[in-house]
KENUMAR-797214 format. One record per residue (C-alpha): residue in three letters; x, y, z. Coordinates in pm, whole numbers, plus 32768, in hexadecimal, padded with zeros to 4 digits. Layout:
<keros>
KERO  residuo    c1    c2    c3
KERO      ALA     X     Y     Z
...
</keros>
This chain:
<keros>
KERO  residuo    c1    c2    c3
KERO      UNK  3E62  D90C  E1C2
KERO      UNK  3D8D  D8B0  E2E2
KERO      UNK  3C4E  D8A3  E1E5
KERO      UNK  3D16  D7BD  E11B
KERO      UNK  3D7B  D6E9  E23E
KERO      UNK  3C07  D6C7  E2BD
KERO      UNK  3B8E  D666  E149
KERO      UNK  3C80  D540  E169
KERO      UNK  3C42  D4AE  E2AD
KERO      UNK  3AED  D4F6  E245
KERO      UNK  3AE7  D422  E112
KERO      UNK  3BC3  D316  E1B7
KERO      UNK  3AC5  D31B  E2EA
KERO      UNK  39BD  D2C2  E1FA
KERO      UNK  3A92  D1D1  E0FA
KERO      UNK  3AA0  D10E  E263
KERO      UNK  3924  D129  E2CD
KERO      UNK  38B7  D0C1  E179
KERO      UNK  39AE  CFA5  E151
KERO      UNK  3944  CF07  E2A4
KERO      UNK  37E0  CF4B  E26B
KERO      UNK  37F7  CE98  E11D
KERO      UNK  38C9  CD6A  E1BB
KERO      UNK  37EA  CD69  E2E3
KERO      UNK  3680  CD43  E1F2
KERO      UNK  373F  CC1F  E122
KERO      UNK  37C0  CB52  E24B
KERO      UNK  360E  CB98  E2B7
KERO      UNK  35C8  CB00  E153
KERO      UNK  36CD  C9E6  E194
KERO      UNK  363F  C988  E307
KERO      UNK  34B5  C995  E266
KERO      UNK  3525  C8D0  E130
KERO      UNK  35BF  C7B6  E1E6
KERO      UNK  34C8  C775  E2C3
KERO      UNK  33AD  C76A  E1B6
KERO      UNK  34B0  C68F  E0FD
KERO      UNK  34A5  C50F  E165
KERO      UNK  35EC  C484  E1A9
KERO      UNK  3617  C316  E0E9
KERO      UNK  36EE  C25C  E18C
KERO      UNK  37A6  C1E6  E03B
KERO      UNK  386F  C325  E09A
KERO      UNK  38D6  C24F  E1D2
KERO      UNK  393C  C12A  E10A
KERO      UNK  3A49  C1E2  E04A
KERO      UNK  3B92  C1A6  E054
KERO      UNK  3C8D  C2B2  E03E
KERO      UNK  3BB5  C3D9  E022
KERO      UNK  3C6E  C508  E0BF
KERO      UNK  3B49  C5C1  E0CA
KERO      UNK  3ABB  C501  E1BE
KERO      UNK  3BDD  C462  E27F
KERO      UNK  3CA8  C5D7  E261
KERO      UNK  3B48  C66A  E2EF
KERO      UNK  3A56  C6C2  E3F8
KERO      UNK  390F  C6B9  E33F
KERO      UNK  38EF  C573  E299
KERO      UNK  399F  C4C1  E3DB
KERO      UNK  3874  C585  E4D5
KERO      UNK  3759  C4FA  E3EF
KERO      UNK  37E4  C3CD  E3C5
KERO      UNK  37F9  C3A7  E52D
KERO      UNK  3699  C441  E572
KERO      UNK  35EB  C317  E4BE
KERO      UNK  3670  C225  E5D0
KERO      UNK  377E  C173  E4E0
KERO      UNK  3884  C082  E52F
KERO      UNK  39C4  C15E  E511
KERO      UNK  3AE1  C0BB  E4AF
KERO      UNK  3C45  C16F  E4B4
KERO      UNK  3D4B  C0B9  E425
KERO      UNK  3E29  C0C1  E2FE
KERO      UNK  3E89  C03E  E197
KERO      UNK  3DF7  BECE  E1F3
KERO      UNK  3C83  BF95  E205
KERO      UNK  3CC6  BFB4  E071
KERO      UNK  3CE3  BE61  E030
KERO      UNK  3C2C  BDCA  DF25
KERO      UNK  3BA3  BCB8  DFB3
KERO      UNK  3A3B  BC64  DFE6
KERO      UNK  3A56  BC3A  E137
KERO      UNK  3AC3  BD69  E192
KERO      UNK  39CE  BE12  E283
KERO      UNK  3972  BF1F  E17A
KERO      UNK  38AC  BDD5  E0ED
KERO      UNK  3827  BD67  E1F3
KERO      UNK  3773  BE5C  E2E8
KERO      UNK  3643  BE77  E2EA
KERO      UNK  35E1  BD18  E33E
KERO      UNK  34D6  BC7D  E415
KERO      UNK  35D1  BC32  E564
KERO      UNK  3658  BDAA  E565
KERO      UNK  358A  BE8B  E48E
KERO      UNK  365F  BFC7  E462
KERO      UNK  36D9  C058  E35E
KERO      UNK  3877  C088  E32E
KERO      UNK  394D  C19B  E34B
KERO      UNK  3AD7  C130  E2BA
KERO      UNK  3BAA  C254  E354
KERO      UNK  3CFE  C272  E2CC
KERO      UNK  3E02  C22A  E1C1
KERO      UNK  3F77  C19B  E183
KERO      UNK  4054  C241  E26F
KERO      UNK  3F66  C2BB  E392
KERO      UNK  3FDA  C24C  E4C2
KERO      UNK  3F97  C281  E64B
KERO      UNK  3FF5  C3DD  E642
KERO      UNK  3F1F  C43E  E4F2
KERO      UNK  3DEA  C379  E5CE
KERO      UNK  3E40  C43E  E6F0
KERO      UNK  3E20  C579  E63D
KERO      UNK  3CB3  C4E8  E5B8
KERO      UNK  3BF5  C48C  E705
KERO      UNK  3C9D  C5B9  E7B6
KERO      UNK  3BE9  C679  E6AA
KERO      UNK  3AA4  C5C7  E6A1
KERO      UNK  3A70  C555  E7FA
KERO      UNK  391D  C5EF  E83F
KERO      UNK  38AF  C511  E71D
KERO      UNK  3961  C39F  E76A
KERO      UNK  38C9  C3A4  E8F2
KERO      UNK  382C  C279  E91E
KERO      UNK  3849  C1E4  E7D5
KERO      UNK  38BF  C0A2  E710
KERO      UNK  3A1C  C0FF  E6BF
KERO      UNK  3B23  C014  E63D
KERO      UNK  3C7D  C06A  E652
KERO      UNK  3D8D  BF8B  E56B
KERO      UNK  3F14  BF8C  E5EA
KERO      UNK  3FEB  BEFF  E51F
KERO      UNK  4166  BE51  E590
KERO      UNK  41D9  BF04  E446
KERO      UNK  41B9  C075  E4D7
KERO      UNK  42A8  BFE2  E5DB
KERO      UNK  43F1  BF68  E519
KERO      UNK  44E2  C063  E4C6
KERO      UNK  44F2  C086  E341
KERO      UNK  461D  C1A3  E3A2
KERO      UNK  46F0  C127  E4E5
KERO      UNK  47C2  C259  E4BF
KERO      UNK  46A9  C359  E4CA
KERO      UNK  45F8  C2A8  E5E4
KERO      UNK  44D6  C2C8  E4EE
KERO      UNK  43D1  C1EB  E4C9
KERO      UNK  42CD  C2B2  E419
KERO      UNK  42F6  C2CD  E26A
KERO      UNK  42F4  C43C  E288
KERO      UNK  4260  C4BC  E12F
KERO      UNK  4135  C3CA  E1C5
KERO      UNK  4104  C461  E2CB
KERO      UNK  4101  C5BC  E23F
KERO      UNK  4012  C596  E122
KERO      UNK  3F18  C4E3  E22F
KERO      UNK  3F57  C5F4  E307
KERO      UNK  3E26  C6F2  E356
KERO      UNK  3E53  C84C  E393
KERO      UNK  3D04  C88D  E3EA
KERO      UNK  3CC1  C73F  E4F1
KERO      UNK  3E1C  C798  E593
KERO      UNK  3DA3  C8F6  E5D1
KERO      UNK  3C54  C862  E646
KERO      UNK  3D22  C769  E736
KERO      UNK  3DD8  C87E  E7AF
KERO      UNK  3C94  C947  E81A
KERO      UNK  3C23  C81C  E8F2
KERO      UNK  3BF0  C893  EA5C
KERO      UNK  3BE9  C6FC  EAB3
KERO      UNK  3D39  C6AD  EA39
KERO      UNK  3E51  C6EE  EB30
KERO      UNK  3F83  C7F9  EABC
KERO      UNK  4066  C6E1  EB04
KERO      UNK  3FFF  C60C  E9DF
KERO      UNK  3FB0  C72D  E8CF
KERO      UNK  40FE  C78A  E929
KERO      UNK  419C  C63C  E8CA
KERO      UNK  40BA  C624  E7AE
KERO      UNK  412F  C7B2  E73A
KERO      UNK  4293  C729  E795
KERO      UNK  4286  C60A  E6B3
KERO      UNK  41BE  C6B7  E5AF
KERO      UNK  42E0  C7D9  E58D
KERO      UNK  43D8  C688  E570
KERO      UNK  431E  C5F1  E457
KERO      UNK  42BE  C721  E380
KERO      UNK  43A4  C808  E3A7
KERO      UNK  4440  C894  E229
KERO      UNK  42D2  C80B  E19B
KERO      UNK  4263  C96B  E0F4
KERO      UNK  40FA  C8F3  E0E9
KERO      UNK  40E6  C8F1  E27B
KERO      UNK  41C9  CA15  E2E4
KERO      UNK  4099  CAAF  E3A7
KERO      UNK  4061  C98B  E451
KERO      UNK  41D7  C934  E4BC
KERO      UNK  420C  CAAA  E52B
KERO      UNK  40EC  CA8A  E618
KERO      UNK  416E  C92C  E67A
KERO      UNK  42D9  C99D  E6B1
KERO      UNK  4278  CAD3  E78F
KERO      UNK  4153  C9DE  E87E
KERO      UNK  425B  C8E1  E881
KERO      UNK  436B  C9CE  E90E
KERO      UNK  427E  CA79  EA22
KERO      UNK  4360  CB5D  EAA9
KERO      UNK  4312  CCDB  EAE7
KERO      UNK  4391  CD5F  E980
KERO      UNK  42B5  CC49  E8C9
KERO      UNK  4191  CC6F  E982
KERO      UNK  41AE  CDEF  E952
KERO      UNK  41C4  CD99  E7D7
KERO      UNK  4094  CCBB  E7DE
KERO      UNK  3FA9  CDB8  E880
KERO      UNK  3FEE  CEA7  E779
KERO      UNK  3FD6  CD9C  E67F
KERO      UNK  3E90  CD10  E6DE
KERO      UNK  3D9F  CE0E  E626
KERO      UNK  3E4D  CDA0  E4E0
KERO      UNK  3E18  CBF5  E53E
KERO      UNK  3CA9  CC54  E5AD
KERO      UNK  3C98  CD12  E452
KERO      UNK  3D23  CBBD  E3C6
KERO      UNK  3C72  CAC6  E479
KERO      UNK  3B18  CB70  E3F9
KERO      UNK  3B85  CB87  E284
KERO      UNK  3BF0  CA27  E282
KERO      UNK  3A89  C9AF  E351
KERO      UNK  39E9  CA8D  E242
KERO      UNK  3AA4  C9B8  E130
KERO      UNK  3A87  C87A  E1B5
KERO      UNK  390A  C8B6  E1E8
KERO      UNK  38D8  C920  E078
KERO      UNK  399D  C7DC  E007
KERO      UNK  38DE  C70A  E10B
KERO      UNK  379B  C752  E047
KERO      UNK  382C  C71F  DF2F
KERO      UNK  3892  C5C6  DF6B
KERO      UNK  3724  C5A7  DFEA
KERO      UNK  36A2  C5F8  DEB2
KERO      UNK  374B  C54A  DDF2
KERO      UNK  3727  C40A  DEB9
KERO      UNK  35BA  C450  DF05
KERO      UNK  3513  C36F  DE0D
KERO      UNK  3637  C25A  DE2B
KERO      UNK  35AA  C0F4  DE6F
KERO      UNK  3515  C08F  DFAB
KERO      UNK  3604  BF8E  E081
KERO      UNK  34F7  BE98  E09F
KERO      UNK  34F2  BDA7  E214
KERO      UNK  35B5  BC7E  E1D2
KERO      UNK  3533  BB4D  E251
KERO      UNK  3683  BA9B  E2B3
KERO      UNK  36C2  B91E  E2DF
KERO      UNK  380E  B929  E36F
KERO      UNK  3859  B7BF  E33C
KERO      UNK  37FF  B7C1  E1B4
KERO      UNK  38D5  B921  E1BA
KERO      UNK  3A05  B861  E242
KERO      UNK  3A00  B763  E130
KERO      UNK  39BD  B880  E03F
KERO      UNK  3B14  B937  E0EA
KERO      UNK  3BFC  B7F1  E0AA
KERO      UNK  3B81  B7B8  DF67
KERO      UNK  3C08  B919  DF16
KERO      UNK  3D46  B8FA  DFD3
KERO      UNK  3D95  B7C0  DEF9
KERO      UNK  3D28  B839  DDAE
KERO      UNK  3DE6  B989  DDFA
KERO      UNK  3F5E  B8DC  DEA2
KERO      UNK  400C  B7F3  DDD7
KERO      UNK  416E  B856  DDA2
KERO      UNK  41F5  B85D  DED3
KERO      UNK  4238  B7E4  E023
KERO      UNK  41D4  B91A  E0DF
KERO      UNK  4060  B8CB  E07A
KERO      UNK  4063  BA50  DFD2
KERO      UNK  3F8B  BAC4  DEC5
KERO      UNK  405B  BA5C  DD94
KERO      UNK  405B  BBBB  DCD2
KERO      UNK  4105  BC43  DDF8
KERO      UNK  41E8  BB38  DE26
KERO      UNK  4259  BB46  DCFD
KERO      UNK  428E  BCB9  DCF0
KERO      UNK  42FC  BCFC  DE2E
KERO      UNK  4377  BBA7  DF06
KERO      UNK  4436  BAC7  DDE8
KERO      UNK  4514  BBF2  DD69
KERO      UNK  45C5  BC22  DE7F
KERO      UNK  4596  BB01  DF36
KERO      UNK  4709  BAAE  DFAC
KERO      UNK  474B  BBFA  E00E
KERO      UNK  45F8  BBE9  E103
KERO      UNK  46BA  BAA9  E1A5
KERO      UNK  46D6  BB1F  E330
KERO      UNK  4692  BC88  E2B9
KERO      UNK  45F7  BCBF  E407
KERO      UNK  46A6  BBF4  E4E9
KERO      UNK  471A  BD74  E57D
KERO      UNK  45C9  BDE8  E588
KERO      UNK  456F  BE85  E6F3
KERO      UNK  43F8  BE9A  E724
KERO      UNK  4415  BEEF  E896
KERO      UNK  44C9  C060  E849
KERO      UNK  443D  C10A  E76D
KERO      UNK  43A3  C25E  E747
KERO      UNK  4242  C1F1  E6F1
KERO      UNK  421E  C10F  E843
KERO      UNK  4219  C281  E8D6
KERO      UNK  411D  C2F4  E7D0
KERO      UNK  404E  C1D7  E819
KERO      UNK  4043  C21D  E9A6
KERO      UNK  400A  C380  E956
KERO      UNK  3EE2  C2F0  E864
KERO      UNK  3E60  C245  E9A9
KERO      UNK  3E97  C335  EA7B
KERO      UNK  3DC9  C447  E9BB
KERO      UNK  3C94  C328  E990
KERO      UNK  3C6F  C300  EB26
KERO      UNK  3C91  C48D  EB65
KERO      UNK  3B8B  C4C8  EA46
KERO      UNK  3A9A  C396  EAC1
KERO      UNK  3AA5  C2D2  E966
KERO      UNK  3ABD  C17B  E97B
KERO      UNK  3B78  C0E1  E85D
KERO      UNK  3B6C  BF4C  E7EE
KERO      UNK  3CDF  BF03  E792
KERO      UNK  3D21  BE29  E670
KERO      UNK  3E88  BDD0  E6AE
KERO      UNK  3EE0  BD4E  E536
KERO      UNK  3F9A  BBE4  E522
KERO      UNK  40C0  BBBF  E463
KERO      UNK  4117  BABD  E311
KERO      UNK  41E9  B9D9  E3F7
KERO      UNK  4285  B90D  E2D2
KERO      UNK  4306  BA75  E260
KERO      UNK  4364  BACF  E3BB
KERO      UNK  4429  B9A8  E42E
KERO      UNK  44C9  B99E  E2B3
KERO      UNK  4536  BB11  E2E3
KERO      UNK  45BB  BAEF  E436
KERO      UNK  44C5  BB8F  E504
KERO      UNK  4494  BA8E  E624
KERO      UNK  4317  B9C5  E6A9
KERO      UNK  43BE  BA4B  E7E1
KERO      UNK  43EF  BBB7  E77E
KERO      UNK  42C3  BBDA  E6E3
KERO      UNK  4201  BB3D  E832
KERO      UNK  42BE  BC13  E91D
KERO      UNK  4231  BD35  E868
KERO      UNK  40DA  BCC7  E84B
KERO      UNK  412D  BCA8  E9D3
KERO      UNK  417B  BE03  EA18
KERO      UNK  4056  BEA7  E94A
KERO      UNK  3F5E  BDDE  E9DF
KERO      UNK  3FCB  BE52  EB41
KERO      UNK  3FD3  BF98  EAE0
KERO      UNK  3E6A  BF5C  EA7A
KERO      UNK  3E2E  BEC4  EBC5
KERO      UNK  3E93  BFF0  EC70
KERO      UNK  3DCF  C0B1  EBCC
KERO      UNK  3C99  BFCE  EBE8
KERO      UNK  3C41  BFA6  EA75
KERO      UNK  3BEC  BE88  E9E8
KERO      UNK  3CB8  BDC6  E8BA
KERO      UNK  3CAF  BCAC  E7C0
KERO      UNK  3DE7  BBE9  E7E6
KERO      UNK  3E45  BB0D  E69A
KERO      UNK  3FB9  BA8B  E6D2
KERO      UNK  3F18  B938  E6B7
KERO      UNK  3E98  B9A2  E539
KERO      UNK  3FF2  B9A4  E4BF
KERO      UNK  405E  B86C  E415
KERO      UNK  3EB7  B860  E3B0
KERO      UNK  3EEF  B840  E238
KERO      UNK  3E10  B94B  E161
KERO      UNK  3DF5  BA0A  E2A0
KERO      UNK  3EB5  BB29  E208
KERO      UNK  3ED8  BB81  E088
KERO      UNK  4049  BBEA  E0B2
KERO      UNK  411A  BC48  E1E0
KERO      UNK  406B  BCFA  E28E
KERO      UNK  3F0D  BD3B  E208
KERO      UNK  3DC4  BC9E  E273
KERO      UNK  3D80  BB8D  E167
KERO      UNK  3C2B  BABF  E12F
KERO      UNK  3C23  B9F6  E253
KERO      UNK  3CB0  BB33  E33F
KERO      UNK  3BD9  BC18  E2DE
KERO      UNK  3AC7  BB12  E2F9
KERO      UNK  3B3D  BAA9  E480
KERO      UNK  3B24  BC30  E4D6
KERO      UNK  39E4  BC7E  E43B
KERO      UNK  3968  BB60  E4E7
KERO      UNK  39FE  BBDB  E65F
KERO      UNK  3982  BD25  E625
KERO      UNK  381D  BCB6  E623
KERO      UNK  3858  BBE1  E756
KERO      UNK  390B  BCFD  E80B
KERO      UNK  37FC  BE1F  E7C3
KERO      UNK  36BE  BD2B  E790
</keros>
């Protein structure tokens, strides 16, 4: 019996030694591969890769070569040619581009990021986009402002884990962040590890903390096979973007680029009053037009949850010593005032971010005064031809 106990530990003892010794020689390979691997900075430019935004690799060399990061949202896929993916390089700011983000990532999902990768943004160009949309309350009765499938599938096991390990970042904000996390994702099958470990930080009492230390061998365990994945994919994507085309310098005449930008805007809005793109007037606006008469004049941007998320998005840039430019989106004011939501709203809440910035000491590009500019958005609420233009345009003042 004991000779057949011995042979099993035996064999499991060295299923263990030679399963770690294998993983440990391929993550090797991985390290040595990537850095004999150059990293093209098309994989920078795109838009809604998860393997990069969902990451750690991809966002650390992308960040290595000195790039303009820019975290933001759905408005960093528009398809407009001035959006900044076009136009860095040029010959007033020459850096490459880094678009970080998708629909649905908001404050907290951006939190999560630079907690994660705040060795790598010290000291460097970062660009953070805050939108008023994050801020209205799409469900009054949940107190939710956050499309929770979005913020789910943008979730990242592996950065949240990496957040979490920070020795920078105070308890008092991973809690929040575990807190809100465990609120959000709770019955999502894909994240159970995540929300268990979220649920018991969150509760820090004596039984949860006792359940965490036990725990922790299994996250570390985790944490490692996910680093190992997302390393494998992160040369992947290398690869395959390796021989992509060079983003040349752009030699920009911002004057001629302006005329270029209204010329667009016209060609592009013709149906409507609201100066949007037609196609998604048409689709979207003109259906339901009468019943978006006043829809918001309810609409409380001064209480909502993600005002929190975006002091606690703040809060975790000054403790970590990044320093963020804030691009505090403008609104489609025709739309605005037509649905009810106030000039005087909408400036009172411009009023309280910006403090909030100011107390913080970050620096922000304020653009209330952009929102009756026709062709400055494409739609509602996205950056159009002359918007995108205007930012590209005070991003090379601000960092040049």
């Amino acid at each position: 019996m004991r000779k057949k106990l011995f042979q099993v530990i035996s064999c499991l003892l060295i299923s263990i030694i030679l399963t770690g010794s294998i993983l440990f020689c391929y993550e090797k390979y991985l390290d040595s591969a990537q850095q004999k691997t150059t990293y093209n900075s098309a994989v920078g430019r795109t838009y809604g890769n998860s393997k990069k935004d969902k990451g750690i690799t991809l966002l650390q060399r992308g960040s290595n070569e000195d790039n303009l990061l820019i975290f933001g949202s759905s408005e960093l896929g528009s398809n407009v040619p001035q959006n900044p993916k076009n136009m860095f390089p040029n010959t007033e700011l020459n850096c490459n581009v880094n678009i970080i983000g998708d629909a649905y990532v908001q404050d907290l999902l951006n939190t999560i990021k630079v907690g994660a990768l705040s060795d790598s943004l010290k000291n460097k160009k970062i660009v953070v986009i805050v939108s008023i949309q994050w801020f209205m309350q799409w469900l009054p009765f949940l107190g939710n402002e956050i499309d929770v499938n979005g913020y789910n599938s943008n979730f990242s096991e592996l950065q949240f884990y990496r957040m979490m390990q920070n020795p920078n970042l105070s308890s008092d904000i991973k809690r929040y962040i575990c807190k809100r996390t465990f609120e959000l994702s709770k019955g999502e099958s894909s994240l159970e590890r995540s929300n268990i470990f979220s649920s018991l930080y969150s509760k820090n009492n004596f039984l949860s903390n006792s359940l965490l230390t036990v725990l922790n061998p299994y996250y570390s365990i985790r944490e490692n096979f996910l680093s190992l994945k997302d390393k494998h994919q992160g040369l992947e994507e290398m690869n395959k973007f390796q021989y992509a085309p060079i983003q040349k310098t752009k030699q920009i005449n911002w004057s001629e680029e302006e005329i270029e930008a209204q010329k667009m805007g016209q060609a592009a809005c013709t149906n409507n009053k609201f100066y949007i793109e037609d196609d998604y007037y048409s689709a979207n606006i003109k259906p339901q037009l009468d019943h978006l008469k006043n829809s918001n004049s309810n609409t409380n941007l001064l209480d909502s949850n993600e005002l929190k998320d975006y002091e606690i998005f703040l809060k975790a840039c000054k403790e970590l010593n990044i320093r963020p430019y804030i691009i505090f989106m403008p609104t489609n004011g025709f739309y605005y005032d037509y649905t009810g939501l106030s000039a005087e709203k909408r400036h009172a809440f411009y009023n309280l971010l910006e403090s909030k910035a100011d107390d913080y000491g970050f620096d922000y590009l304020d653009m209330r005064d952009k929102e009756y500019e026709p062709y400055f958005l494409k739609d509602i609420m996205h950056l159009g031809w002359k918007g995108w233009l205007y930012v590209d345009k005070k991003i090379v003042q601000y960092y040049s």
